[in-house]
KEBA-546678 format. One record per residue (C-alpha): residue number from 1; residue in one letter; x, y, z. Coordinates in steps of 0.1 Angstrom, whole numbers. Layout:
N
<seti><k>NUM</k><r>a</r><X>X</X><Y>Y</Y><Z>Z</Z></seti>
...
//
This chain:
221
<seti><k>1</k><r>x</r><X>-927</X><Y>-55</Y><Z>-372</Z></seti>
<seti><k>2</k><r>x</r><X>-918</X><Y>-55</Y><Z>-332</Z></seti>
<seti><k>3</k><r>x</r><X>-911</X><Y>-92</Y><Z>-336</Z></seti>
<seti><k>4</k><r>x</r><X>-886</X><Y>-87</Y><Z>-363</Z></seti>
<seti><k>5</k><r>x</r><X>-867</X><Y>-59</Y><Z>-346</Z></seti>
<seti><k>6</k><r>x</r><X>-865</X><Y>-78</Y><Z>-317</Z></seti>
<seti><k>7</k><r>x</r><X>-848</X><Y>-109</Y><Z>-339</Z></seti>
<seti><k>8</k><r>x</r><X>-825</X><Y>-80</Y><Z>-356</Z></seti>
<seti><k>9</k><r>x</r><X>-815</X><Y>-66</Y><Z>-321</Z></seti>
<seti><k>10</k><r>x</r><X>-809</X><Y>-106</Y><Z>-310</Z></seti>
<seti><k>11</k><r>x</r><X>-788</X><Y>-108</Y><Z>-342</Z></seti>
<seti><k>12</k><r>x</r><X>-768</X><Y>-80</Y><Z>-335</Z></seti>
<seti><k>13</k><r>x</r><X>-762</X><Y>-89</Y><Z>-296</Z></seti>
<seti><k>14</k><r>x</r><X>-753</X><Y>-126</Y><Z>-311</Z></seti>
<seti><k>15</k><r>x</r><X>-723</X><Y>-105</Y><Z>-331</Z></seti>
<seti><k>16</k><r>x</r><X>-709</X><Y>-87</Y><Z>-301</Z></seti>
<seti><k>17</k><r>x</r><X>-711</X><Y>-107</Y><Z>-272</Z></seti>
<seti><k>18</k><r>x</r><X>-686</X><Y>-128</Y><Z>-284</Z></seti>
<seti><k>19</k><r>x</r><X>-661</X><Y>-106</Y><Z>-290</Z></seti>
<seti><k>20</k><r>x</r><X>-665</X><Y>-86</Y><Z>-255</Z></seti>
<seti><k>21</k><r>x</r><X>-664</X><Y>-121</Y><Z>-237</Z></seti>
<seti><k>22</k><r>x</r><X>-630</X><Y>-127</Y><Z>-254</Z></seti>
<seti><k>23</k><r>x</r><X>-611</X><Y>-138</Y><Z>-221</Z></seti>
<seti><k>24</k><r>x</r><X>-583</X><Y>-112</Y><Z>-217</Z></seti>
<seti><k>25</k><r>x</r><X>-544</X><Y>-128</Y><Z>-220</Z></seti>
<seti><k>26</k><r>x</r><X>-518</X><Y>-122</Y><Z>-192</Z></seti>
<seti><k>27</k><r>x</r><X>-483</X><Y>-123</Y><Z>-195</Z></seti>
<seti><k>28</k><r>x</r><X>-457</X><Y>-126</Y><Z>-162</Z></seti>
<seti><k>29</k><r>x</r><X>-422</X><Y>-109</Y><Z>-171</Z></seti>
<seti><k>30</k><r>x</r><X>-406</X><Y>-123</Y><Z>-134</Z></seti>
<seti><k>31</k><r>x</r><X>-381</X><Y>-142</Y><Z>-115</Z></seti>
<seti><k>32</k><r>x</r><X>-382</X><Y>-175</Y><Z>-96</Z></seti>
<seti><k>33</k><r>x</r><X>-415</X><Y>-162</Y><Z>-78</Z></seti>
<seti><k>34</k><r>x</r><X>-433</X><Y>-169</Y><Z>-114</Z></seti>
<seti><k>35</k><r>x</r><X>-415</X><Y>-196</Y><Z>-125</Z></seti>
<seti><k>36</k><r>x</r><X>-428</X><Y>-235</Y><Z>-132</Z></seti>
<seti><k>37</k><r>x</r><X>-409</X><Y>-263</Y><Z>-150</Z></seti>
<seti><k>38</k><r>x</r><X>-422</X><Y>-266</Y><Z>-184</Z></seti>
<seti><k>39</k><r>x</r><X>-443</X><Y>-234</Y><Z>-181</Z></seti>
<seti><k>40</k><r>x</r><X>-411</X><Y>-213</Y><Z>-188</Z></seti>
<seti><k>41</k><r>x</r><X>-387</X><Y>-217</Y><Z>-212</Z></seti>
<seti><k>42</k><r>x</r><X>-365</X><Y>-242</Y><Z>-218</Z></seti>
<seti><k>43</k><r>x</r><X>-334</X><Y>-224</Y><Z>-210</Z></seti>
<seti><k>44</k><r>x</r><X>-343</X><Y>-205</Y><Z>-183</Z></seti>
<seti><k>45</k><r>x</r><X>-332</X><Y>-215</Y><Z>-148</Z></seti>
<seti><k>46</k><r>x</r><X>-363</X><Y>-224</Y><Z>-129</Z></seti>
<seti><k>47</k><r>x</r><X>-372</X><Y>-227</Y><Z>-89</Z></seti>
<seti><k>48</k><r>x</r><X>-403</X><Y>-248</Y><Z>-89</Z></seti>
<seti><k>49</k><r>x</r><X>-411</X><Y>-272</Y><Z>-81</Z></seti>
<seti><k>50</k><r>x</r><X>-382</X><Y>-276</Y><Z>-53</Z></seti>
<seti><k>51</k><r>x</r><X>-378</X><Y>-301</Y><Z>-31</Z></seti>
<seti><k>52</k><r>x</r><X>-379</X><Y>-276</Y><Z>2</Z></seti>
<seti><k>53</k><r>x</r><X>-415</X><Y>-259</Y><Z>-9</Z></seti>
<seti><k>54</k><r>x</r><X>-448</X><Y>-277</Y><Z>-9</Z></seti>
<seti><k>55</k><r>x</r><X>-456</X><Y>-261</Y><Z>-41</Z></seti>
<seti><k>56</k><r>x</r><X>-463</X><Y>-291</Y><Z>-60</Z></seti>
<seti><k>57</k><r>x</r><X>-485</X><Y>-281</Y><Z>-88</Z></seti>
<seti><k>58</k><r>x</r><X>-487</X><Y>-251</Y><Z>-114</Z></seti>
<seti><k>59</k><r>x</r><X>-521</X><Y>-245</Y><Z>-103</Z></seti>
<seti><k>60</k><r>x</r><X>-511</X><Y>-232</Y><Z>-74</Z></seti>
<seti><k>61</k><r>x</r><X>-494</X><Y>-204</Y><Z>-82</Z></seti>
<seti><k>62</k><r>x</r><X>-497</X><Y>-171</Y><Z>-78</Z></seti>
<seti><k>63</k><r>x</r><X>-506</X><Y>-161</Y><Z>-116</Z></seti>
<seti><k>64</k><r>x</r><X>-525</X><Y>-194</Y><Z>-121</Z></seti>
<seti><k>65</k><r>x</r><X>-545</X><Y>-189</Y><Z>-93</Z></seti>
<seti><k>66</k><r>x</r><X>-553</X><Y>-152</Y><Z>-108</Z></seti>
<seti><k>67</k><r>x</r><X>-559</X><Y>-162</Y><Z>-139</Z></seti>
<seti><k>68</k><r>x</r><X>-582</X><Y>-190</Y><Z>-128</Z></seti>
<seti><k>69</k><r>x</r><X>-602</X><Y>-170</Y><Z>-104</Z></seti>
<seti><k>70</k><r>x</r><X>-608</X><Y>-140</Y><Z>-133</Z></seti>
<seti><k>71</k><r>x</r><X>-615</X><Y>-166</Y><Z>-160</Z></seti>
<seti><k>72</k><r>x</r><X>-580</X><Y>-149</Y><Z>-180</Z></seti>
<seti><k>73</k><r>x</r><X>-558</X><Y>-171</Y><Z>-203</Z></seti>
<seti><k>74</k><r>x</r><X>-519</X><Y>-170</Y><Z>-197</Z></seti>
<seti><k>75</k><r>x</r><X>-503</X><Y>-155</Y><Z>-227</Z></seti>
<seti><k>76</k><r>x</r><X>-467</X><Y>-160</Y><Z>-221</Z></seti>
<seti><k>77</k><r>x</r><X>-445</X><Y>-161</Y><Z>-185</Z></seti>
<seti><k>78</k><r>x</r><X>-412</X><Y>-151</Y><Z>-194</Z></seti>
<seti><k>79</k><r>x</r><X>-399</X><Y>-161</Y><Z>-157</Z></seti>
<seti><k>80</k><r>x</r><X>-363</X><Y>-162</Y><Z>-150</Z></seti>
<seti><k>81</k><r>x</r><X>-350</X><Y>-176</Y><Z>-115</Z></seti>
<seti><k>82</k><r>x</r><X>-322</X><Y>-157</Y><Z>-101</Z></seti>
<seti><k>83</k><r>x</r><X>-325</X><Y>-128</Y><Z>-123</Z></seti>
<seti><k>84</k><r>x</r><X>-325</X><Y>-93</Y><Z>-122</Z></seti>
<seti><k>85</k><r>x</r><X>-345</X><Y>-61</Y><Z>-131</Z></seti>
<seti><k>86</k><r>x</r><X>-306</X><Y>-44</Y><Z>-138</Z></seti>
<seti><k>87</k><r>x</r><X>-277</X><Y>-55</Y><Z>-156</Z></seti>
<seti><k>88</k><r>x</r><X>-259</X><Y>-64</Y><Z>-122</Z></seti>
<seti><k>89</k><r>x</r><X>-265</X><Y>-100</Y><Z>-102</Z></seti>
<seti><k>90</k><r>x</r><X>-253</X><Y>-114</Y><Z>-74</Z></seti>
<seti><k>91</k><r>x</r><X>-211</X><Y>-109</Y><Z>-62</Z></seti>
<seti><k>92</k><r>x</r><X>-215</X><Y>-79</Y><Z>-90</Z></seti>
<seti><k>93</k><r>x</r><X>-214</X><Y>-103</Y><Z>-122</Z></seti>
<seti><k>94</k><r>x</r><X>-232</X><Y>-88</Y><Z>-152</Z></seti>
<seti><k>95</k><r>x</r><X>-263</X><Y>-103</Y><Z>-154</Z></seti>
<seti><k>96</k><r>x</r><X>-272</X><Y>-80</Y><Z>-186</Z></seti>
<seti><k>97</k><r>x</r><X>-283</X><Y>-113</Y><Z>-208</Z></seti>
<seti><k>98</k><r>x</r><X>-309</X><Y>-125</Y><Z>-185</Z></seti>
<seti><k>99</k><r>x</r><X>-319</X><Y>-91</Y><Z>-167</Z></seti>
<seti><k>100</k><r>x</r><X>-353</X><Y>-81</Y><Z>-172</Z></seti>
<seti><k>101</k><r>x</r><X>-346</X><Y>-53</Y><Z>-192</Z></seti>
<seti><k>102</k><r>x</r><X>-330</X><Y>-77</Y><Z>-223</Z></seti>
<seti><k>103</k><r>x</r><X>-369</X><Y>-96</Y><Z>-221</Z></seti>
<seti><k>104</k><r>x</r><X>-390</X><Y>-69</Y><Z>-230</Z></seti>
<seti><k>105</k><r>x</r><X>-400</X><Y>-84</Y><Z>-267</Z></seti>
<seti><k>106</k><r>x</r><X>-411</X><Y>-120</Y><Z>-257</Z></seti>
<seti><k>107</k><r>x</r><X>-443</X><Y>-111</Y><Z>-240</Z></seti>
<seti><k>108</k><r>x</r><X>-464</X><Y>-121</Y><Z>-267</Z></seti>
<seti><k>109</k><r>x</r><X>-496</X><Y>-97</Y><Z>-275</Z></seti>
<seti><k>110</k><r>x</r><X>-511</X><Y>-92</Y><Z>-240</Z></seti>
<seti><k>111</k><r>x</r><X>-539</X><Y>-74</Y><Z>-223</Z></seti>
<seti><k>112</k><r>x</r><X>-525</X><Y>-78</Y><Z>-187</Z></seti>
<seti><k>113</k><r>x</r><X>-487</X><Y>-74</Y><Z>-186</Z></seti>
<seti><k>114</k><r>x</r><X>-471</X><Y>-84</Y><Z>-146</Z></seti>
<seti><k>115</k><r>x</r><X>-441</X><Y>-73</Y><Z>-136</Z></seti>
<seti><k>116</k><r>x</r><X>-429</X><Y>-93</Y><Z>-106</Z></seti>
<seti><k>117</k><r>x</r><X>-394</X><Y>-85</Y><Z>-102</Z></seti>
<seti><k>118</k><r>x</r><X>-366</X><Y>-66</Y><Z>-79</Z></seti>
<seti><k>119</k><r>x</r><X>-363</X><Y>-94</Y><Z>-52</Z></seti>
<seti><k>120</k><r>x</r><X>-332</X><Y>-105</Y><Z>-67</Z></seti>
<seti><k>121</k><r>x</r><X>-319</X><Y>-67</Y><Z>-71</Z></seti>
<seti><k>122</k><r>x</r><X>-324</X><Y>-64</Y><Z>-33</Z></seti>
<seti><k>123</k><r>x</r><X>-309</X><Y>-98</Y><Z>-29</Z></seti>
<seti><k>124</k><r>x</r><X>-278</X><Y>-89</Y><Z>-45</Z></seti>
<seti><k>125</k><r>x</r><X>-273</X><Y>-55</Y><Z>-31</Z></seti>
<seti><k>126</k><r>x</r><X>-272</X><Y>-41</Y><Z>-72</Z></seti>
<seti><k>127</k><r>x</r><X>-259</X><Y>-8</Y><Z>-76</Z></seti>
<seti><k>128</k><r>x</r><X>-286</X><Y>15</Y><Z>-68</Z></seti>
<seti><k>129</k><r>x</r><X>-279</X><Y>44</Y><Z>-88</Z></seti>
<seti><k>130</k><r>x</r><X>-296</X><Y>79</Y><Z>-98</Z></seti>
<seti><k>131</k><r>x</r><X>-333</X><Y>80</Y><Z>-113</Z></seti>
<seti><k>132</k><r>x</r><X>-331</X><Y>85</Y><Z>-147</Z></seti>
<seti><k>133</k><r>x</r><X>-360</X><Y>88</Y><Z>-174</Z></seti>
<seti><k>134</k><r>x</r><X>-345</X><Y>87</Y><Z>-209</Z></seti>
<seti><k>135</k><r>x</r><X>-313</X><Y>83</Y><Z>-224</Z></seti>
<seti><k>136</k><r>x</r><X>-305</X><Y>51</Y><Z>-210</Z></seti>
<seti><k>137</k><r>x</r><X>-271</X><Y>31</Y><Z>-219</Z></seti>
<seti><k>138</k><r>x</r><X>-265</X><Y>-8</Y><Z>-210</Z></seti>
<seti><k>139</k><r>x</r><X>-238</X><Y>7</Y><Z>-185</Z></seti>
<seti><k>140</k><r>x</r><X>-266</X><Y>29</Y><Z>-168</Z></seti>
<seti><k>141</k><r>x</r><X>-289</X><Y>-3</Y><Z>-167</Z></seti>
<seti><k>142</k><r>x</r><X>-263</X><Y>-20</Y><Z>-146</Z></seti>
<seti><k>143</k><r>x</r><X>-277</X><Y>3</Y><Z>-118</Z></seti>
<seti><k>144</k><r>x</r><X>-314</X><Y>-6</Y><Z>-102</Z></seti>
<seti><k>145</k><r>x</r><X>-333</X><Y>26</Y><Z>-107</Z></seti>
<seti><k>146</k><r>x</r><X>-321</X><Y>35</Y><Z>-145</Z></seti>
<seti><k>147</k><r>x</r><X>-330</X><Y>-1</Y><Z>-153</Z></seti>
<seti><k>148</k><r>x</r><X>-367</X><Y>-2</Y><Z>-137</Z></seti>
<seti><k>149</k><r>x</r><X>-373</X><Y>35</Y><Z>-156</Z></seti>
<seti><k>150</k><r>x</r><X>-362</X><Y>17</Y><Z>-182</Z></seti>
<seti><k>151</k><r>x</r><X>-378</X><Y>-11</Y><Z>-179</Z></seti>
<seti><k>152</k><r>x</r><X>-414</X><Y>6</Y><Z>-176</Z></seti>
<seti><k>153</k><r>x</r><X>-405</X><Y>32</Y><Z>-202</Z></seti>
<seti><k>154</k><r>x</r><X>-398</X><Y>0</Y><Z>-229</Z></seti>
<seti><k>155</k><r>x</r><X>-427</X><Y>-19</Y><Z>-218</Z></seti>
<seti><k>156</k><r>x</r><X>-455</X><Y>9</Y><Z>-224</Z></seti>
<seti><k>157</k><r>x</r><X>-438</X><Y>18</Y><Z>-255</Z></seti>
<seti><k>158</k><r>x</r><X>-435</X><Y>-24</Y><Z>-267</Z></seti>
<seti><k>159</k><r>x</r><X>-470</X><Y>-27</Y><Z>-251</Z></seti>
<seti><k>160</k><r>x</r><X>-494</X><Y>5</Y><Z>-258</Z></seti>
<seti><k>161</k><r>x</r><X>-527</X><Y>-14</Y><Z>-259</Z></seti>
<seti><k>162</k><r>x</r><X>-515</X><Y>-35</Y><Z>-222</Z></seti>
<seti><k>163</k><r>x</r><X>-523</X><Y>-32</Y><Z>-185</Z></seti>
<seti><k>164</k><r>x</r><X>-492</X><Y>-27</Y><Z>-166</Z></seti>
<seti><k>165</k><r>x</r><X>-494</X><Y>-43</Y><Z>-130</Z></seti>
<seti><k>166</k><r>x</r><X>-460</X><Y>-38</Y><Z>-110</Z></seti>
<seti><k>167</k><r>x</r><X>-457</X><Y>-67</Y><Z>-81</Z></seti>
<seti><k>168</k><r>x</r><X>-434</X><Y>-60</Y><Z>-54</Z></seti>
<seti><k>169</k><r>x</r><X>-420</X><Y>-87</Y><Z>-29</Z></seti>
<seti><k>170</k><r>x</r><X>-418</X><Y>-79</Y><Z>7</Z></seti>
<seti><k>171</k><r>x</r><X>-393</X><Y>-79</Y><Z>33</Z></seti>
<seti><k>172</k><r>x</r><X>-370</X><Y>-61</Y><Z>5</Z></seti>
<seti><k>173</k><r>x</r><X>-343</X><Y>-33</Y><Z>10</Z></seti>
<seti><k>174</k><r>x</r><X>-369</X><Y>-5</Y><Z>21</Z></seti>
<seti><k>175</k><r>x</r><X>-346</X><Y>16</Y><Z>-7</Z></seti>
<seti><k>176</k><r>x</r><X>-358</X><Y>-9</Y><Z>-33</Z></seti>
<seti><k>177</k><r>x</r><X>-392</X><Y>-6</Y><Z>-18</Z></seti>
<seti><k>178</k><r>x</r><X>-388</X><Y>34</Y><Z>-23</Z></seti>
<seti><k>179</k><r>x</r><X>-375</X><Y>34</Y><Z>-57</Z></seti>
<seti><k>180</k><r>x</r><X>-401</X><Y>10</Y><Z>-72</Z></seti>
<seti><k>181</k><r>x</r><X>-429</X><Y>36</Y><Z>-59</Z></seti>
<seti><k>182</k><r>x</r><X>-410</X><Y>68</Y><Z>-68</Z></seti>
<seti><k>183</k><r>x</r><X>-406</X><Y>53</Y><Z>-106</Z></seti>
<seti><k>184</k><r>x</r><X>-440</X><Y>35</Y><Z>-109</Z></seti>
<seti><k>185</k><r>x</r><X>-457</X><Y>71</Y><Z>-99</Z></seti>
<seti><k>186</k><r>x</r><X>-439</X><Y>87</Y><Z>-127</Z></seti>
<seti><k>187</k><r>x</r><X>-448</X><Y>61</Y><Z>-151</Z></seti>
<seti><k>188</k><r>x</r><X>-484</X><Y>59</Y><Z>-137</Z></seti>
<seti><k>189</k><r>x</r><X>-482</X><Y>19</Y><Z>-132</Z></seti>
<seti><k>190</k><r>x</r><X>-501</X><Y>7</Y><Z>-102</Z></seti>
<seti><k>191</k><r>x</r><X>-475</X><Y>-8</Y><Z>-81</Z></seti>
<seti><k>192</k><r>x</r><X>-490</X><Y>-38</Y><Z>-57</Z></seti>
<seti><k>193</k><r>x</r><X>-470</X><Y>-43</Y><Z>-28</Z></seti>
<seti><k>194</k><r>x</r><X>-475</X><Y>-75</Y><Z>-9</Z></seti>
<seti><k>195</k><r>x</r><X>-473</X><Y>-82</Y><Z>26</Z></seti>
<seti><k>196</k><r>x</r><X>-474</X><Y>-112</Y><Z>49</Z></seti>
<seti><k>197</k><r>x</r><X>-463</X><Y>-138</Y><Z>27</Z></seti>
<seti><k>198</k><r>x</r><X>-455</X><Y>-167</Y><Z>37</Z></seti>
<seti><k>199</k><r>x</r><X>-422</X><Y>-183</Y><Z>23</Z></seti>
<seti><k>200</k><r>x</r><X>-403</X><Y>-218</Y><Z>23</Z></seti>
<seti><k>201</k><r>x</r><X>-371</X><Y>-216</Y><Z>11</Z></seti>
<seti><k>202</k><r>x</r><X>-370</X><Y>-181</Y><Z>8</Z></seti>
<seti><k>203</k><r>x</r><X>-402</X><Y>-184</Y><Z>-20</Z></seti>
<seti><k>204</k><r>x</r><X>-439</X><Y>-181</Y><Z>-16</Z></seti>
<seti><k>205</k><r>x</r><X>-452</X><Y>-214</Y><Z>0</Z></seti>
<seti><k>206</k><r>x</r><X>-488</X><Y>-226</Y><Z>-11</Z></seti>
<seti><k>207</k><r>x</r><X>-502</X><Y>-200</Y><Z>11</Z></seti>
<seti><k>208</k><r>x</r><X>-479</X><Y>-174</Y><Z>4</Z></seti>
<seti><k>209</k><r>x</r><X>-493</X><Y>-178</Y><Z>-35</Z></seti>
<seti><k>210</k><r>x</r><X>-526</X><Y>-177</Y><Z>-24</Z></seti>
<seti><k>211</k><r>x</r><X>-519</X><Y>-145</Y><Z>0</Z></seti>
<seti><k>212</k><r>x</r><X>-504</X><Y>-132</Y><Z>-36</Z></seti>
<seti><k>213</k><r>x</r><X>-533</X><Y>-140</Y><Z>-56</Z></seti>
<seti><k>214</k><r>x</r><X>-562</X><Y>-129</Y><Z>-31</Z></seti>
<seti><k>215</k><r>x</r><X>-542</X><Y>-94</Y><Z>-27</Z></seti>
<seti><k>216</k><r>x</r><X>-538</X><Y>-86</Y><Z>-62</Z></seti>
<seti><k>217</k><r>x</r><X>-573</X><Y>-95</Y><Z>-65</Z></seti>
<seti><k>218</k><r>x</r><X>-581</X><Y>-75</Y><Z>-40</Z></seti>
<seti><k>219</k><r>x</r><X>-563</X><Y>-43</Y><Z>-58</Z></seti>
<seti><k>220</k><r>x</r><X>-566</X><Y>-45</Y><Z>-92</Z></seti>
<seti><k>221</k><r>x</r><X>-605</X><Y>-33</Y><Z>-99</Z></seti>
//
């Protein structure tokens, strides 16, 4: 009798292991910090490889390198280079077609959602304007902070069942720096922000990716 209710509990553990060892899917909603030829897609501008960076290889980037060292799958990286988290680019054109905002539904069905964005924002000196929490139009999304409300707003609401991460750059606009944590507090997403980078080109050398993975690994339990 002890012998077959230790086969039945063997059964049963056979059942749900499986399932809880299910490797969890990540998806990257980002800029050119995220992007790789070939990873993203097709029409989007990309930044690496580039001749001026010794990033070479897509497994050394940031999210690769996170995904490898957790033993996660990449679910979809919907990485945009040059683009912003508003509806405003660089010399003020409207950038409302590529802006982070417009990309909310091509995530696929992740557990881990990443939000690496607001370089370009700070980049392009975009409007700023007030913090705003519902009732957004595509003319208040032209402004930073009613865009990244916005944005975080859409993205729980898109993604329920997700993990929100919010990645900000450094050596930004310390009032881009401000408004990212005033509006991830209110929407209760950790916000990760990364120092000592290391860049070529403006963009996260091989070490700077490796700074990014080990310090997201480092803050993200």
């Amino acid at each position: 009798m002890k012998r077959l209710s230790i086969l039945v509990l063997l059964a049963a553990v056979s059942v749900v292991l499986p399932a809880q060892a299910q490797s969890k899917k990540v998806s990257i909603l980002g800029d050119s910090y995220s992007t790789f030829k070939g990873i993203i897609p097709d029409n989007y501008a990309t930044f690496y490889p580039d001749a001026h960076n010794d990033i070479t290889e897509v497994e050394q980037t940031w999210w690769s390198l996170y995904i490898a060292a957790k033993g996660y799958q990449l679910e979809k990286n919907d990485s945009w280079s040059g683009t912003t988290i508003c509806g405003t680019g660089y010399f003020g054109m409207d950038s409302s077609k590529s802006a982070f905002t417009t990309r909310v539904d091509l995530l696929g069905e992740p557990d881990i959602i990443f939000l690496f964005g607001g370089t370009n924002d700070a980049w392009a000196r975009s409007p700023m304007g007030e913090y705003q929490y519902e009732g957004w139009t595509q003319e208040d999304c032209k402004n930073f902070r009613p865009a990244l409300a916005c944005l975080l707003d859409a993205l729980q609401k898109r993604y329920p069942e997700a993990k929100i991460y919010s990645i900000l750059n450094s050596e930004l606009r310390e009032e881009v720096n401000e408004a990212f944590r005033v509006i991830c507090k209110h929407y209760q997403v950790q916000l990760i922000e990364l120092h000592d980078i290391d860049k070529q080109n403006g963009h996260p050398s091989v070490a700077g990716m490796k700074s990014i993975c080990d310090q997201l690994l480092e803050a993200i339990d």
